[in-house]
C-alpha positions as CSV (number, residue, x, y, z in Angstrom):
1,X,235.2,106.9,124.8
2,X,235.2,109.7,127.4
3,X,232.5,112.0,125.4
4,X,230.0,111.0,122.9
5,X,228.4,114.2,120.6
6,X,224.7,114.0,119.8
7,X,223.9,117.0,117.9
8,X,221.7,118.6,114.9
9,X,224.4,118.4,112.7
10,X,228.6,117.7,112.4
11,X,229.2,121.6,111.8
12,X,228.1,121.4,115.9
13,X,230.1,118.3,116.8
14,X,233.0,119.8,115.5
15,X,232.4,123.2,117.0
16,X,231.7,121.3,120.4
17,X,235.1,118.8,119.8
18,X,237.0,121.9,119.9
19,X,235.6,123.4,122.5
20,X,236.4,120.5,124.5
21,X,240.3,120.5,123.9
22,X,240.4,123.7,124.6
23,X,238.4,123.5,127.9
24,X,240.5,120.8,129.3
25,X,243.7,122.6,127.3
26,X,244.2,118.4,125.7
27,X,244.4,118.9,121.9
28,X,244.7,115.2,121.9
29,X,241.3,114.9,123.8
30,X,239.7,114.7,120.3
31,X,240.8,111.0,120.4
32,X,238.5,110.2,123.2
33,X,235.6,112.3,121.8
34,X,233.1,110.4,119.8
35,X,229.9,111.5,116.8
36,X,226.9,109.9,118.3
37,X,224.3,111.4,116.1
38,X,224.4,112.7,113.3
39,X,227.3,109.8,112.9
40,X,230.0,111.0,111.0
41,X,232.7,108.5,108.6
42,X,236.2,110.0,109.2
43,X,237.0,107.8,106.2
44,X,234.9,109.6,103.6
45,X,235.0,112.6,106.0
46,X,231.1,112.7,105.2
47,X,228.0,112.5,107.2
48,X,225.9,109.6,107.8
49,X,222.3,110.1,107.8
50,X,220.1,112.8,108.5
51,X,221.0,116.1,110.7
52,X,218.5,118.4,112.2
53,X,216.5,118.9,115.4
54,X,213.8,116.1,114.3
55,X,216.2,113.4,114.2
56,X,218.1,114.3,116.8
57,X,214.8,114.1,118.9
58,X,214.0,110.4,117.3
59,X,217.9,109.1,118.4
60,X,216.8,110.3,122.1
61,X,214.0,107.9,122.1
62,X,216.2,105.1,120.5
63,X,217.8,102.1,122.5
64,X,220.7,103.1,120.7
65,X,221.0,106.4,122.6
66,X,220.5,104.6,126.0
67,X,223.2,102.4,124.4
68,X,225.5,105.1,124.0
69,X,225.1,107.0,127.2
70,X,226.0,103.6,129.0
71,X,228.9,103.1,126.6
72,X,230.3,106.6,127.2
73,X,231.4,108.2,130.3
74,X,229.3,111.6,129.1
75,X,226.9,112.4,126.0
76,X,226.8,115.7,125.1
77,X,223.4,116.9,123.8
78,X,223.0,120.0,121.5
79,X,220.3,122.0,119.8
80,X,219.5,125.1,118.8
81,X,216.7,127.0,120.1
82,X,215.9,128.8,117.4
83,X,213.0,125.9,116.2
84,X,211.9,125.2,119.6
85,X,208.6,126.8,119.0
86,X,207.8,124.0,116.2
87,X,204.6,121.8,117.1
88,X,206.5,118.9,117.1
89,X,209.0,120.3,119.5
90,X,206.5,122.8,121.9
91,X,209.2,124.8,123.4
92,X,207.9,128.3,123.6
93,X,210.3,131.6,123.6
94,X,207.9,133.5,125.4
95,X,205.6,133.2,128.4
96,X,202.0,133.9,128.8
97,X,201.9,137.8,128.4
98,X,203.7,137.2,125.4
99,X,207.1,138.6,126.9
100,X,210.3,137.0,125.9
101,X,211.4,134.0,128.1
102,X,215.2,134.9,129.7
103,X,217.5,132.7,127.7
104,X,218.5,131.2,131.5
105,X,214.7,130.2,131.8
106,X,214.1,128.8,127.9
107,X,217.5,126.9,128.4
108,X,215.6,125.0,131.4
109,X,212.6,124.5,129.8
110,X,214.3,123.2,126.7
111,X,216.0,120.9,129.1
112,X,213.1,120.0,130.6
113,X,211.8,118.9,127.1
114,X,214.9,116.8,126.5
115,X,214.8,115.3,129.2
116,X,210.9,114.2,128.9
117,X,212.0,113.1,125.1
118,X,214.6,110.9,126.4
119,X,212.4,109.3,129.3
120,X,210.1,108.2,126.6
121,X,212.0,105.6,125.4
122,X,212.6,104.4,128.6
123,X,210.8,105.6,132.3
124,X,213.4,107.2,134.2
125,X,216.0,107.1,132.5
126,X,217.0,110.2,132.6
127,X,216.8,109.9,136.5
128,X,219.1,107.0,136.4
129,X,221.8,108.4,134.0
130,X,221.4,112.4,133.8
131,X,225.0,112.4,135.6
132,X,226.2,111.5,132.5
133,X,224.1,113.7,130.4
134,X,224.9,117.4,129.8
135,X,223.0,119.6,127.9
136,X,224.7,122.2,125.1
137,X,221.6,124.4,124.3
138,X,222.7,127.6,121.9
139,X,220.3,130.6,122.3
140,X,219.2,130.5,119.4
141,X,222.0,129.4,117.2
142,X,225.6,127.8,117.7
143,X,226.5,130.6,115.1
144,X,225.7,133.1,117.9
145,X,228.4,131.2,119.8
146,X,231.0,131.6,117.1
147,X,229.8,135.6,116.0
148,X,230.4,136.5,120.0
149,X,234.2,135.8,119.6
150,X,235.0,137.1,116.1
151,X,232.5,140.2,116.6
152,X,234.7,143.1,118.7
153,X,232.1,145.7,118.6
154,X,230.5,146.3,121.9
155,X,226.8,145.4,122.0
156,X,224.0,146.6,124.5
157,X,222.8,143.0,124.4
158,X,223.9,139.3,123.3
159,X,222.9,138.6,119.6
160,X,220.8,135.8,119.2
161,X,218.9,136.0,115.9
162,X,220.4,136.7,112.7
163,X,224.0,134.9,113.7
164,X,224.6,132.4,110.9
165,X,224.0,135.8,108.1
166,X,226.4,137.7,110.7
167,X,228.8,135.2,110.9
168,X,229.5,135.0,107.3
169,X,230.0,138.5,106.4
170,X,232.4,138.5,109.6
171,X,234.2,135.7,108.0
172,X,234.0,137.2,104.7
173,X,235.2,140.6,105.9
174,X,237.9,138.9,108.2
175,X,239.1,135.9,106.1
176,X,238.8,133.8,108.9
177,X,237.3,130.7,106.8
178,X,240.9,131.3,104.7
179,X,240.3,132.0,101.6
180,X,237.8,128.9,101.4
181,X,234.3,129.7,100.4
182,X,232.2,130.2,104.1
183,X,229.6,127.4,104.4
184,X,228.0,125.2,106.7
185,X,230.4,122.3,106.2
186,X,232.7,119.9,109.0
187,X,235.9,121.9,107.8
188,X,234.4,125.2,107.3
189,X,233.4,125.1,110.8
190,X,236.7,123.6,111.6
191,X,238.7,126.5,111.1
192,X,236.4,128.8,112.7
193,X,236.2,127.3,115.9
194,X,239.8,127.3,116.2
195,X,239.5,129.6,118.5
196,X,237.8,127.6,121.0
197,X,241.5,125.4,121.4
198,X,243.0,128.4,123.6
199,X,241.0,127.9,127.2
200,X,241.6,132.1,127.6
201,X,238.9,132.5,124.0
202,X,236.8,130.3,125.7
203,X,236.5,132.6,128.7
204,X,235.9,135.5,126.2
205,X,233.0,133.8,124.4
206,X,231.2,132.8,128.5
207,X,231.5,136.5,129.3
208,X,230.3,137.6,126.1
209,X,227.2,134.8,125.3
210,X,224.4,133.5,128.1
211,X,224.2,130.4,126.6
212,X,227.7,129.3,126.1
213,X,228.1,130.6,129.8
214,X,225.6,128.3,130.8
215,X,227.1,125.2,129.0
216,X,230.2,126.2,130.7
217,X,229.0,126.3,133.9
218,X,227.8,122.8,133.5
219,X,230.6,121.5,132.2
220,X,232.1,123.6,135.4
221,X,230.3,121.2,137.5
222,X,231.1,118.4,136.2
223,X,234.5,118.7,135.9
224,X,234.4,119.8,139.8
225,X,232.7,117.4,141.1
226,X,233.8,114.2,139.4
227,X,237.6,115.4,139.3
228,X,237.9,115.2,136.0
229,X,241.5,115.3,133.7
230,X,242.3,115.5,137.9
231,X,241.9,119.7,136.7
């Protein structure tokens, strides 16, 4: 398996699938792309076991993660930001004046929790295998990631709160969940990250989104410096 998903739920693997077919311009890369956590039955096209932040955070600590990174040439690991601030997570989105962290600067502390999460389980593990870790952190929805492409009105600022209410009058307005009913489902977010399979709408969404830009940008790396798809 060349990429291994670990997200809070399979509307993001999917989202993240996509955007990985597109980046490498493979539509058949999807064969070599793999549901980690939450795990997902292609069978019953249904989800297996709990989504969310909070289990996501438990599968980090798990053999079975450290499993899985050594089983897969790269684990991609998302979360939103947007519950960071939760005790049980302790990310905060501001600094000690109270002003609003950049989303470059919460996207490294958030990292910086992961990785502590993941060491947990094991001591420097994260040291030993981070090569094969990269880190998919939306600011502070994937939503936002999805509203930056379909939205065409010009904006002073990203939009990062609100994107999941956004996004469905968009899709509403747009018909761009066709004709099915918008909802936070694997084939409702199928169709509208579509977009994401044309490498040129994934350049639209980095210009338009810090936090997809910064994915990017690792995924820029390692592509670069490992040769990968020889791109």
């Amino acid at each position: 398996m060349k990429f291994g998903l670990a997200c809070e739920g399979v509307t993001d693997q999917i989202t993240l699938e996509n955007i990985l077919c597109g980046y490498f311009d493979n539509p058949d890369l999807d064969e070599e792309i793999g549901q980690l956590q939450p795990l997902y039955d292609e069978t019953n096209q249904k989800q297996q076991g709990q989504g969310g932040w909070e289990p996501l955070l438990s599968y980090l600590k798990s053999s079975r993660f450290r499993d899985d990174v050594l089983n897969t040439e790269y684990v991609i690991l998302q979360v939103d930001s947007d519950d960071s601030e939760h005790q049980n997570f302790g990310v905060a989105h501001s600094d000690a004046d109270n002003q609003a962290l950049s989303i470059e600067h919460l996207i490294e502390n958030i990292s910086i929790k992961l990785i502590s999460v993941i060491d947990s389980g094991e001591q420097d593990f994260y040291a030993t295998h981070g090569d094969k870790i990269i880190f998919a952190i939306s600011v502070h929805s994937l939503e936002c990631w999805l509203y930056a492409y379909y939205n065409s009105k010009a904006l002073k600022k990203p939009k990062i709160t609100g994107c999941y209410n956004a996004l469905e009058y968009l899709a509403s307005q747009k018909n761009i969940s066709k004709n099915q009913p918008f909802a936070k489902n694997y084939h409702c977010y199928q169709q509208l990250s579509a977009f994401f399979l044309k490498r040129k709408n994934i350049e639209i969404v980095a210009q338009k989104d810090p936090s997809f830009n910064y994915f990017i940008q690792e995924m820029d790396v390692i592509r670069i410096s490992n040769n990968l798809f020889g791109k």
